[in-house]
FINU-587494 format. One record per residue: residue number from 0; x, y, z of N, C-alpha, C in turn. Coordinates in steps of 0.02 Angstrom, whole numbers, plus 50000, padded with zeros to 5 digits. Example, Ala and Ser with C-alpha at 12.3 -4.5 7.8 and 13.67 -1.06 7.14 Angstrom:
BEGIN
(0,(50660,49716,50390),(50615,49775,50390),(50660,49835,50390)),
(1,(50642,49888,50354),(50684,49947,50357),(50645,50002,50394)),
//
This chain:
BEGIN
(0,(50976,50286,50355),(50937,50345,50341),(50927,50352,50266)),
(1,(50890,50366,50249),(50845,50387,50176),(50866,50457,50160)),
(2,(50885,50480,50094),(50900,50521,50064),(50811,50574,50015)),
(3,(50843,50632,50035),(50790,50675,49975),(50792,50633,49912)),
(4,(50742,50633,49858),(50728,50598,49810),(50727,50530,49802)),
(5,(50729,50489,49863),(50731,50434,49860),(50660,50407,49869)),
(6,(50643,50337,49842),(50572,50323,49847),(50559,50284,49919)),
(7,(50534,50285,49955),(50506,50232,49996),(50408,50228,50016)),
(8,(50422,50171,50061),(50337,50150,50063),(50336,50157,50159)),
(9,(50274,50184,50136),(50232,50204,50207),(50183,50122,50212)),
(10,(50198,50078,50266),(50146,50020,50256),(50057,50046,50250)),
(11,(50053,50101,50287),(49987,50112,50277),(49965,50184,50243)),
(12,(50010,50200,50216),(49995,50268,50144),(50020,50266,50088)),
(13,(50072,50214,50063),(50094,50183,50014),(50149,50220,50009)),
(14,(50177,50208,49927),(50264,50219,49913),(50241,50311,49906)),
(15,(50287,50336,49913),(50292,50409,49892),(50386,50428,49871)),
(16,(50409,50489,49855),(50470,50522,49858),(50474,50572,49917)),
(17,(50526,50569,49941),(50544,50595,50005),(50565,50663,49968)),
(18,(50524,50716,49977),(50549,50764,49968),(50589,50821,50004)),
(19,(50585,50813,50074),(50610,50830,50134),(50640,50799,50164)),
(20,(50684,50798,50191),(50699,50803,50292),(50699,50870,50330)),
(21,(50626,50855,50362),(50595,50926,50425),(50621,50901,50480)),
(22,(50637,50957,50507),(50671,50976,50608),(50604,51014,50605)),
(23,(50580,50962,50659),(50520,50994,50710),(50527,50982,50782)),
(24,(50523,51037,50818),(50524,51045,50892),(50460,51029,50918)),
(25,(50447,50960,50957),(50392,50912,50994),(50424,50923,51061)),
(26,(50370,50959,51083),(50389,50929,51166),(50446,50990,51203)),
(27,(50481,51021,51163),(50559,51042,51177),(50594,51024,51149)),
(28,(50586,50967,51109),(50631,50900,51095),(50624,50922,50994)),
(29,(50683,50935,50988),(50698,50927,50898),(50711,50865,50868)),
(30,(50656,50842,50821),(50647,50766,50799),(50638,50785,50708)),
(31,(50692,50741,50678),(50686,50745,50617),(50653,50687,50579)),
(32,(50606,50736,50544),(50552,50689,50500),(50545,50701,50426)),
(33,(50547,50652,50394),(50541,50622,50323),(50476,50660,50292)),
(34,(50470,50696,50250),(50412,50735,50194),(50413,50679,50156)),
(35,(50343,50637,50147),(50360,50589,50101),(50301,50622,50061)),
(36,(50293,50615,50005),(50268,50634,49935),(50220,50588,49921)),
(37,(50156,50573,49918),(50109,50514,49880),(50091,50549,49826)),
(38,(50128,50502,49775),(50072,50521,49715),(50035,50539,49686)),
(39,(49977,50473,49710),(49889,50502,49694),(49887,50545,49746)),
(40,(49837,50604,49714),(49832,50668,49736),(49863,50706,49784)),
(41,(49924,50683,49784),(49972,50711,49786),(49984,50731,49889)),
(42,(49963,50687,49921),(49970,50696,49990),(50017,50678,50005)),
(43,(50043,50742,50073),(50122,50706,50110),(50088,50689,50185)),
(44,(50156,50676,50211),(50136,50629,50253),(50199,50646,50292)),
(45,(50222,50648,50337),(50283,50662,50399),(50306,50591,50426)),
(46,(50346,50576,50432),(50363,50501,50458),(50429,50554,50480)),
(47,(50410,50501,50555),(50483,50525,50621),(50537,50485,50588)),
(48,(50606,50504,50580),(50641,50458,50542),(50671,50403,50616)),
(49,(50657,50446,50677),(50678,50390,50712),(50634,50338,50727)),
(50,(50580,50337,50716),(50517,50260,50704),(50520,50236,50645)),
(51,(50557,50242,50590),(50520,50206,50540),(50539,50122,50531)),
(52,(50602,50110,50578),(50589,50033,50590),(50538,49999,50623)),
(53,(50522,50037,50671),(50458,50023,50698),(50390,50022,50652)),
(54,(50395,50070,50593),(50335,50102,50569),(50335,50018,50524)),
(55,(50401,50023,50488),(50389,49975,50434),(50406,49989,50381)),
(56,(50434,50065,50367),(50461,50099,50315),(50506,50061,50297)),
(57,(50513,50064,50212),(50558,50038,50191),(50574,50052,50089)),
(58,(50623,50037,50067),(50635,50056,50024),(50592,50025,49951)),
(59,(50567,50035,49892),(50512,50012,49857),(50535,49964,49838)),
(60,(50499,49915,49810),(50516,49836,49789),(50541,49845,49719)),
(61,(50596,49823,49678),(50628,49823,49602),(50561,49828,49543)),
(62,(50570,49828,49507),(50527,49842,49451),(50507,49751,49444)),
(63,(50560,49714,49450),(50552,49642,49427),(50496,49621,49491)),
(64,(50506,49628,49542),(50462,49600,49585),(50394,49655,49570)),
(65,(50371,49693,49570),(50336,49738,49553),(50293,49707,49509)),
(66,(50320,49671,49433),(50284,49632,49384),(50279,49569,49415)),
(67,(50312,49531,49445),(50299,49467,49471),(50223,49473,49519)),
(68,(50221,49525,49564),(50159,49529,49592),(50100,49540,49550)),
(69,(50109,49584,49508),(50059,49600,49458),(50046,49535,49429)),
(70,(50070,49489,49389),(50076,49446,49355),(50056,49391,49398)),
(71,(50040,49377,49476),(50010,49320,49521),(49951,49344,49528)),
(72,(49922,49390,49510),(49862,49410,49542),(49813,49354,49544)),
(73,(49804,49347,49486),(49758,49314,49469),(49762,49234,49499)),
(74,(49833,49215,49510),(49825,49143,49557),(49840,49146,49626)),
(75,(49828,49210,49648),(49811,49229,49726),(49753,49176,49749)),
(76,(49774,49138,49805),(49704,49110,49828),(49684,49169,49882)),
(77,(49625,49162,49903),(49610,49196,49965),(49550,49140,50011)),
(78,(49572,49146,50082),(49520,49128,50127),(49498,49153,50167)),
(79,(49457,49197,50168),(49419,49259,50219),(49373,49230,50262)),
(80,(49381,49251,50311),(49328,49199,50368),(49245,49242,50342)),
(81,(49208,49209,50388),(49153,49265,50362),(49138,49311,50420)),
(82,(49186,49306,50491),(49155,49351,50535),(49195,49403,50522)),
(83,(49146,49465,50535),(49185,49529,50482),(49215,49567,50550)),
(84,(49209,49547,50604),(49281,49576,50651),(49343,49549,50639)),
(85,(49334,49481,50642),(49406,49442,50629),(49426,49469,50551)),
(86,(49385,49476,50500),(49405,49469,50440),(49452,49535,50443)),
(87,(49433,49594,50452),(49440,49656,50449),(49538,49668,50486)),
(88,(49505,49627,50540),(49587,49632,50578),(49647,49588,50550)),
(89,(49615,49530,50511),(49664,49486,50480),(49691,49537,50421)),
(90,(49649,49561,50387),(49667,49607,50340),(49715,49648,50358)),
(91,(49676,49715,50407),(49738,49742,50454),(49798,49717,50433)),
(92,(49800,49678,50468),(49873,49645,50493),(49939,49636,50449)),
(93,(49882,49614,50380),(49902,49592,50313),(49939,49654,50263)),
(94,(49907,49700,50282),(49917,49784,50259),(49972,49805,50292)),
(95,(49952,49798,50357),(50035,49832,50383),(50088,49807,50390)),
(96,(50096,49717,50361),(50162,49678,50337),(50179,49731,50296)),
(97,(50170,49769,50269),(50218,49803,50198),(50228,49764,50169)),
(98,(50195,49687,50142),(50223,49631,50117),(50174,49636,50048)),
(99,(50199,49634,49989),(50170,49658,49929),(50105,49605,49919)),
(100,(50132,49540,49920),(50095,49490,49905),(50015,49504,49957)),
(101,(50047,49498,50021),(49990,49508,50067),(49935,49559,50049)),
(102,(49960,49611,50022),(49931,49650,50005),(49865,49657,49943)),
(103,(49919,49625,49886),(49887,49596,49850),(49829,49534,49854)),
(104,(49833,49520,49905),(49781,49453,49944),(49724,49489,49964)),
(105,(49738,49536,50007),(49687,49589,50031),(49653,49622,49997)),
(106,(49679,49635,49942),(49623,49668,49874),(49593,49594,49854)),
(107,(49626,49561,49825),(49569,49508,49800),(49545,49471,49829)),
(108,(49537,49459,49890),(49493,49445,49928),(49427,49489,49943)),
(109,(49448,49551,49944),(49390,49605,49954),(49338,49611,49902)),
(110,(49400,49593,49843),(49347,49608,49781),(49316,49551,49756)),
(111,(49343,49507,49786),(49288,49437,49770),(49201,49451,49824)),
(112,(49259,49475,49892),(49177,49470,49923),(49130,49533,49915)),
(113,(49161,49573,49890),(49130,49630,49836),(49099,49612,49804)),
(114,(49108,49572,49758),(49050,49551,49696),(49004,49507,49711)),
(115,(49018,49459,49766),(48976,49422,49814),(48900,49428,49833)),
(116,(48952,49468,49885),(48892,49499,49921),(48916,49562,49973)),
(117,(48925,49613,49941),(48935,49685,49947),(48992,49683,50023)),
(118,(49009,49749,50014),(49061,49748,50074),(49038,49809,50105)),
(119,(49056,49797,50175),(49030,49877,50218),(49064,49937,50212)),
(120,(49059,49962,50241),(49076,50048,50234),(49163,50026,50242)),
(121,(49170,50001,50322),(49240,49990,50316),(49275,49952,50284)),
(122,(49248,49900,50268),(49284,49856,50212),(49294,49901,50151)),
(123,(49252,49922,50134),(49280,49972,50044),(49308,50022,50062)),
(124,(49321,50063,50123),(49366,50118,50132),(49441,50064,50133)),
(125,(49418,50002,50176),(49482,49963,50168),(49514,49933,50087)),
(126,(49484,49920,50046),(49511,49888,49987),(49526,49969,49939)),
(127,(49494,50019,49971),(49532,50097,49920),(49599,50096,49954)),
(128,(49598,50101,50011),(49672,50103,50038),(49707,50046,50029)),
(129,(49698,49994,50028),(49752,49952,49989),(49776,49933,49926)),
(130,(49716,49960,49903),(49731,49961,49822),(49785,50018,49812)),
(131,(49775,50080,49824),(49813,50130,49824),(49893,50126,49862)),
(132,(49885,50094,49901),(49953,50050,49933),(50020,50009,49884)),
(133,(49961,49965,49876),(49987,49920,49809),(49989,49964,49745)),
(134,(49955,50024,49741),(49962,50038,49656),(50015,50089,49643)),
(135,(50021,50128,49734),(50071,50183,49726),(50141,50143,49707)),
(136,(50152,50099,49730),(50234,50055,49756),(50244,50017,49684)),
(137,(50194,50005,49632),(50194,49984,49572),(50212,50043,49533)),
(138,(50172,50094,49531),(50175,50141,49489),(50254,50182,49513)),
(139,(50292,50192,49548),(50358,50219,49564),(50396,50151,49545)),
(140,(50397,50088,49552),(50444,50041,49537),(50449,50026,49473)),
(141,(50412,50031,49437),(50393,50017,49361),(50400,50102,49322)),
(142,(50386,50153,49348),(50389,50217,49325),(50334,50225,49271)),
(143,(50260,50178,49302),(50201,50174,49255),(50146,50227,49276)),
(144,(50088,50237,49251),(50025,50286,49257),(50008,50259,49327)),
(145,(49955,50292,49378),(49906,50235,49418),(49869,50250,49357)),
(146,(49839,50262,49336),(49777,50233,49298),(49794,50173,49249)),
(147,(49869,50154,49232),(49882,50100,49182),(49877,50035,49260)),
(148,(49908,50047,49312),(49916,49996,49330),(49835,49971,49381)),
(149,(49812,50036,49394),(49750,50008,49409),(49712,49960,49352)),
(150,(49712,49991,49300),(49657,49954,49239),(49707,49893,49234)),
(151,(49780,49858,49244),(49805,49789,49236),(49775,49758,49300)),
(152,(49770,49786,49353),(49749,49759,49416),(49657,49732,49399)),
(153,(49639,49760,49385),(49583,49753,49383),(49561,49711,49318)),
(154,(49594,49720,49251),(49587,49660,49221),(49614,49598,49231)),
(155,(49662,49598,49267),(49675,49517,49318),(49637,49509,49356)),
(156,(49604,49543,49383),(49541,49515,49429),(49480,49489,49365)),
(157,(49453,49551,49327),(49409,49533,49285),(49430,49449,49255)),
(158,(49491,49437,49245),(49490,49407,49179),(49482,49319,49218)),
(159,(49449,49331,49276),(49424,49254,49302),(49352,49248,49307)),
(160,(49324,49298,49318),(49263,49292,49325),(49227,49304,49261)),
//
């Protein structure tokens, strides 16, 4: 179990601080759930503490791995199919590993086929939410701005093309 003030990551709303543990009565049934805290603009989020092995919850990655991801960006390969059902669900899939790297694959992949040749509605709602994924779990492990670690993210992307 996870403690108040402790950081953890939502695979699909990113890292936040647990500012709670809520008792809510579902059903008849009293189930205690995690207040987790996001950052950027500041949204919470309820996680049942009895799913979060299921969910994927888990505690934020060290500051050292944090820069190690930052610092691969740029020799991320990516191979995106071009059919955009499969692509979309591979992504999926990739997002809700909670796996940093994966994550990081999923933005630069998006943003390659971004500059390409444009991405659809769901694809760019998909690369805001993963960016924000990846930038919350940076910005609590490192104790940096999002706006510093977005602008490093994005000049590792810039700085190939």
């Amino acid at each position: 179990m996870y403690i108040v003030g402790e950081n953890i990551v939502h695979p699909l709303h990113g890292a936040g601080v647990i500012e709670a543990i809520d008792e809510l009565k579902i059903q008849g049934e009293t189930k205690l759930f995690y207040v987790l805290r996001i950052p950027k603009g500041s949204m919470t989020v309820k996680i049942p503490v009895a799913a979060c092995d299921d969910i994927g919850v888990r505690r934020i990655v060290d500051a050292e791995y944090a820069e190690r991801v930052m610092n691969s960006f740029k020799e991320i390969t990516v191979d995106m199919t071009q059919n955009w059902n499969k692509r979309y669900r591979e992504n999926l899939l990739k997002i809700r590993s909670g796996d940093l790297m994966e994550v990081a694959g999923v933005i630069k992949g998006l943003m390659e086929r971004e500059r390409e040749k444009g991405l659809s509605n769901g694809e760019r709602k998909m690369l805001r939410s993963a960016k924000q994924i990846l930038i919350s779990e940076i910005v609590l492990s490192q104790q940096s701005s999002y706006e510093e670690v977005e602008r490093r993210l994005n000049d590792a992307f810039n700085q190939e093309y």
